[in-house]
C-alpha positions, 0 to 999 in steps of 0.5 A: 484522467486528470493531467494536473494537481489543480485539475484534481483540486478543481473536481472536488472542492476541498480534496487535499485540504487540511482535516479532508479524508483524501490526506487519511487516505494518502498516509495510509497507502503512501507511508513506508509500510502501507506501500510495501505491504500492497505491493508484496500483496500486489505479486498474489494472495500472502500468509503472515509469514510471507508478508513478514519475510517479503516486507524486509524490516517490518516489525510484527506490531508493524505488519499487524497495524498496517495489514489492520488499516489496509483492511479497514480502507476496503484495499486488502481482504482478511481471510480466516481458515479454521484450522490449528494452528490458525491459518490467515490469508492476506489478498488485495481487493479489487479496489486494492488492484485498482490503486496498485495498477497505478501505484507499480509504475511509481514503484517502478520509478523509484527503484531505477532512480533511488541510487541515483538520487541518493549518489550511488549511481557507479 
């Protein structure tokens, strides 16, 4: 693994650039939402309702784009049930749990630090 930001920039040339897919891919998996979401999906496979509850905030026409763009990126699998009413599931992907075995350290980062860094550390 890769100890500094050079290091990674090295490997591949133009990685981080301007117009590169690596920036795509950071927007997608690191706005508000998209790291919510993966994290919610993170604690097991959700229906919509779950997500929506889980993800404190998010708008319907929100959780619906988010969930749409996490599929398309191969991180979150889509699973239709045929029934009525319709029954959806949402899971990460093994890519999905991949990223989020990396990404939960940071979460975990930034919920003992988020009050202090805002002044509210008592």
């Amino acid at each position: 693994m890769a100890v500094s930001f050079a290091e990674i920039r090295e490997s591949s040339e133009g990685v981080f650039t301007d117009g590169c897919g690596t920036r795509v891919v950071l927007d997608h998996i690191m706005s508000k939402w998209g790291v919510l979401v993966l994290a919610s999906l993170s604690d097991g496979t959700r229906r919509w309702g779950e997500l929506r509850r889980e993800v404190d905030g998010i708008s319907e026409k929100m959780l619906a784009s988010t969930l749409k763009t996490l599929s398309a990126d191969g991180l979150v699998h889509r699973e239709s049930f045929p029934a009525v009413p319709p029954h959806v599931e949402y899971s990460l992907t093994d890519l999905g749990r991949d990223l989020m075995a990396r990404m939960l350290p940071l979460v975990e980062w930034v919920a003992v630090n988020a009050d202090a860094m805002l002044g509210r550390d008592d």
